[in-house]
C-alpha positions in Angstrom: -24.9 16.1 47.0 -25.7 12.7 48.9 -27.0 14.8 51.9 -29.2 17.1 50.3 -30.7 14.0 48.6 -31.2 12.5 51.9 -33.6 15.7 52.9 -36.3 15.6 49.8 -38.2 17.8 52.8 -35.3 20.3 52.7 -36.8 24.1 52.5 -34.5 26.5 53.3 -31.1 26.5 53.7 -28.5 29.4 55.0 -24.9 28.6 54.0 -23.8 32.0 54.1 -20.4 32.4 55.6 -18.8 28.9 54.7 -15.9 28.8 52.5 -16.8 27.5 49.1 -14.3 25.4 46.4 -14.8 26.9 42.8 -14.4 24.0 40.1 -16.0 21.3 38.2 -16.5 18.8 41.3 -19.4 21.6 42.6 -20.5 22.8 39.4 -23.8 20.7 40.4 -24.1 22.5 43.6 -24.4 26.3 41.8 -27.1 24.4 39.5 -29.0 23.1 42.5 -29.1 26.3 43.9 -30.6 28.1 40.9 -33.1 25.7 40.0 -34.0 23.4 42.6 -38.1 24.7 42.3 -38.2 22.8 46.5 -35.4 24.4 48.2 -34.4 27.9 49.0 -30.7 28.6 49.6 -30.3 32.0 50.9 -28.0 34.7 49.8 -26.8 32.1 47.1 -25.9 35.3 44.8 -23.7 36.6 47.2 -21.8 33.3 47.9 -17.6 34.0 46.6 -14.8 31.7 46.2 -12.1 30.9 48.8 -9.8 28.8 47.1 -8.2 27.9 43.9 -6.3 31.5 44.7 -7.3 32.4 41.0 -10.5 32.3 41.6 -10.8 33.8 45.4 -13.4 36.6 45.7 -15.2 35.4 42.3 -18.7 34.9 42.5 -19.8 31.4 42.6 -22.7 31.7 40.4 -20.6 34.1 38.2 -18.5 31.2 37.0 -18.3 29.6 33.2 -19.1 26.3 33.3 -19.1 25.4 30.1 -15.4 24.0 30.6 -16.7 21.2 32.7 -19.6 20.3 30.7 -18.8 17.2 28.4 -21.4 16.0 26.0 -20.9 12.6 26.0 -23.5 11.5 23.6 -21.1 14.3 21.0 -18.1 12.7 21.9 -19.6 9.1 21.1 -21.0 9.9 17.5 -17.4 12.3 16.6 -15.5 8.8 17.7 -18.2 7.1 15.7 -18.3 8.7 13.0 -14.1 8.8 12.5 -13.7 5.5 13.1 -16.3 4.6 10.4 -14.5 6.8 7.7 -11.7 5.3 8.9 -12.3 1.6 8.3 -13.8 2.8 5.5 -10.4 4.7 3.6 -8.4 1.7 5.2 -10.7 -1.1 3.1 -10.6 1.1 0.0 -7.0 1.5 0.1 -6.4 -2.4 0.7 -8.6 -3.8 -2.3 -8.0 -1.0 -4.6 -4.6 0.9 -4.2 -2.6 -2.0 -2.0 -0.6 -2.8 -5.2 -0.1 1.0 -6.6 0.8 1.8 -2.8 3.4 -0.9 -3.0 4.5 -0.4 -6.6 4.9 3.5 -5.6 7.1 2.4 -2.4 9.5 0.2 -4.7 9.9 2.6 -7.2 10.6 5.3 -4.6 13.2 3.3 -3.3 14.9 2.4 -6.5 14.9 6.5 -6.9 16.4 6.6 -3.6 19.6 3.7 -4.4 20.2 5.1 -7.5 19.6 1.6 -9.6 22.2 2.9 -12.3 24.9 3.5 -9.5 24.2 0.7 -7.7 24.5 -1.8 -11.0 27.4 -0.3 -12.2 28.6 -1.1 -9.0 28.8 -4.5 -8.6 27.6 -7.3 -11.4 24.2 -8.4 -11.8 23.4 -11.8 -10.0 21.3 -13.8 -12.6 21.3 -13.3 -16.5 17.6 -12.7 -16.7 14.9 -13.4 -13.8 11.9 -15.4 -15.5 8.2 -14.0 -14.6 5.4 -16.8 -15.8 2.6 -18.2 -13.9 2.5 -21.3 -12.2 0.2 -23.0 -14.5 3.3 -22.3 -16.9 5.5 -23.9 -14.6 5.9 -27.7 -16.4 7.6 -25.3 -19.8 9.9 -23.3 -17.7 11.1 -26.3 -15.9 11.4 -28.7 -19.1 12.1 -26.8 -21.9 13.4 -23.2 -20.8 15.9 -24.1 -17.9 17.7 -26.9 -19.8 17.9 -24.8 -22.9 18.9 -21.8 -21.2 21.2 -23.1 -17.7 22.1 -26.6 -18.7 23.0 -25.8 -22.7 24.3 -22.1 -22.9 25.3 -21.7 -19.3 22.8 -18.8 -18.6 22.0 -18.1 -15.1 18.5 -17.7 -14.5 16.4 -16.5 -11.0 13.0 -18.8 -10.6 10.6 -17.9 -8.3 10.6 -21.4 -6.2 14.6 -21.8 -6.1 16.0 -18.4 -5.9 13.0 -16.4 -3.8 14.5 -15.8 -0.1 12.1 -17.5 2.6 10.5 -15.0 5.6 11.3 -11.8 2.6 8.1 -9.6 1.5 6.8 -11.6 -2.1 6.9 -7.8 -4.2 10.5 -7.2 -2.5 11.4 -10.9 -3.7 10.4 -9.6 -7.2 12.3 -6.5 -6.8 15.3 -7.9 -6.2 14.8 -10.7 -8.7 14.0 -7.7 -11.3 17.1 -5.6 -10.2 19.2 -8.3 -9.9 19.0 -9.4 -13.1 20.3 -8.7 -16.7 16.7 -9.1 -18.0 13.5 -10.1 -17.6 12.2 -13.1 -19.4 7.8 -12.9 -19.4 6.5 -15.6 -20.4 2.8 -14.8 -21.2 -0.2 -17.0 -21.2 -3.9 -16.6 -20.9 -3.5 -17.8 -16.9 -0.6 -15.2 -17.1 -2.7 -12.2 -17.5 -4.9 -13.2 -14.7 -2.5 -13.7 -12.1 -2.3 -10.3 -10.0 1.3 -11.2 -9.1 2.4 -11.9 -12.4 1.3 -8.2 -13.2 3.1 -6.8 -10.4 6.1 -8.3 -12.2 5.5 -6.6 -15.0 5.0 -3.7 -13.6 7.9 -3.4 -12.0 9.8 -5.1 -15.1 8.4 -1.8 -17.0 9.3 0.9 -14.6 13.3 -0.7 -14.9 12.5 -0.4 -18.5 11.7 3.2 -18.3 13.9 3.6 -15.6 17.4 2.6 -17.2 16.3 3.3 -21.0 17.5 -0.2 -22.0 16.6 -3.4 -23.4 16.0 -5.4 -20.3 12.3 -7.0 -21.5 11.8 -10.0 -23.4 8.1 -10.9 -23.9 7.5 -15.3 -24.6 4.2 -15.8 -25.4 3.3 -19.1 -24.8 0.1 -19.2 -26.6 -1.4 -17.2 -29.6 -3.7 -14.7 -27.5 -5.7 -12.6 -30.1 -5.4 -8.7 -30.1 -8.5 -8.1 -29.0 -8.4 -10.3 -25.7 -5.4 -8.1 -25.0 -8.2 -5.1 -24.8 -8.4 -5.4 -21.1 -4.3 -5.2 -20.0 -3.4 -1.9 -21.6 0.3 -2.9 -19.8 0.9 -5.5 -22.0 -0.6 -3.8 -24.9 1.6 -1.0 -24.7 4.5 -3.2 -24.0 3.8 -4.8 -27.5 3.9 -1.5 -29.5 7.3 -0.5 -28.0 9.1 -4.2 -27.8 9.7 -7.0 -29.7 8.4 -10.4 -28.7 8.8 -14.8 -29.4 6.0 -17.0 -30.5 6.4 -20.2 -29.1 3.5 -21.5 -31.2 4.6 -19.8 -34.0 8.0 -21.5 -33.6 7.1 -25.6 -33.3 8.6 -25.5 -37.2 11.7 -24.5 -35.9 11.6 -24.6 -32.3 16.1 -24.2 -32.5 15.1 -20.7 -34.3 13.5 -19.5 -31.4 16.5 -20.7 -29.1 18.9 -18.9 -31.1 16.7 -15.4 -30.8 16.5 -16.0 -27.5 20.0 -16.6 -27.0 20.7 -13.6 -28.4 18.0 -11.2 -26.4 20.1 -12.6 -23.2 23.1 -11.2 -24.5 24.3 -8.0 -23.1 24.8 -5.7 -26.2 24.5 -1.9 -26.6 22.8 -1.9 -29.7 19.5 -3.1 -29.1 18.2 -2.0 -32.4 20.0 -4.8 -34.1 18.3 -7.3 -31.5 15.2 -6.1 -32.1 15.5 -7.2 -35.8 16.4 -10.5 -35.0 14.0 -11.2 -32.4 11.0 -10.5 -34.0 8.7 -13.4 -34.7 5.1 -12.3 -36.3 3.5 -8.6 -35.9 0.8 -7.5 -34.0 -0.8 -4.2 -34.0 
């Protein structure tokens, strides 16, 4: 190619009798023949391939060239284009189905263990794992940890004492959740808002469902009105099938809600009866 650019004054040419290679490096070459509008090369129908051996004997103008033709500006907008839907499904997935990807993985592998076998196989670590926001943290420390560990001798898993450092935070909770008799919620307006705080709960609910017992307490910490529960259908749900305390309703007789409390930590078979004693106000 650099020669016959070198001769712009080139005319005629006879190459009749050389030995031609058939693939993509000449492809140009057959081109150049055809339509160079300057040049004539002679007898360029006739010209045959000598070598690969496939091809020997072949015409040279007779072969398919559209094997060595790459459309680069194609190739460019494919690679594009599926890198764009790509980023795209990736960022939707992360801000809208990270947690439901997550949860799904969890409960997979609590299908997978066999919770039931694995509990019955050796005892449960904590009496009851307690979920509440950090905001909430001054009335778990003072009032629910000395009531609960110090005075009855419960055991009780706290985010910030019993969490294991460098483990995934929604395999901590897992763990926590699994590990433990119960689950203590203690709810609050800042509760509802916290998007880990509803992964507890979440995964509080599916053990629920999971082992068809009583393992859900619900403390609400403040009186939140029915209708500002609109917007967490979890919780509202929760609400119609389980019993709940009041701590606002109980400053009367603040020893009262100790003693139902007490009793939701203790391991019995008939629920039912528990859920007599533990209710404190109604809500629809």
């Amino acid at each position: 190619m650099e020669v016959i650019k070198s001769l712009p004054a080139l005319a005629y040419i006879d190459l009749k009798g050389n030995s031609f290679t058939c693939d993509c490096d000449n492809v140009w070459f057959g081109q150049w023949a055809v339509n160079d509008p300057q040049t004539q090369v002679f007898d360029a129908s006739n010209f045959e391939c000598n070598y690969p051996k496939g091809l020997k004997g072949k015409k040279l103008l007779d072969l398919d060239v559209r094997s060595c033709t790459v459309d680069i500006e194609f190739i460019y907008f494919i690679t594009t284009t599926c890198t764009l839907l790509l980023f795209m499904v990736v960022t939707f997935t992360y801000h809208f189905l990270r947690w439901q990807l997550a949860y799904a993985y969890y409960i997979f592998l609590a299908l997978l263990f066999d919770t039931k076998y694995k509990n019955k196989q050796a005892p449960n670590q904590y009496d009851a794992f307690i979920s509440y926001n950090t905001h909430d943290e001054p009335w778990v420390i003072k009032e629910l940890v000395p009531k609960l560990e110090e005075e009855q001798g419960f055991k009780l898993c706290l985010h910030h004492r019993d969490f294991e450092p460098g483990k995934p935070i929604i395999e901590n909770i897992t763990d926590a959740i699994y590990g433990s008799r119960k689950t203590i919620c203690v709810i609050s307006r800042k509760y509802l808002e916290s998007e880990w705080c509803s992964r507890e709960i979440q995964v509080a609910s599916f053990r629920l469902f999971d082992e068809q017992k009583d393992v859900l307490v619900l403390v609400f910490l403040e009186d939140i009105p029915t209708s500002q529960l609109s917007a967490y259908h979890r919780i509202r749900k929760l609400l119609k099938r389980q019993t709940y305390l009041s701590w606002p309703q109980a400053e009367e007789h603040p020893e009262l809600f100790w003693v139902k409390l007490c009793k939701a930590l203790k391991n019995r078979e008939d629920i039912n009866e528990d859920r007599l004693l533990l209710t404190v106000g109604d809500r629809p």
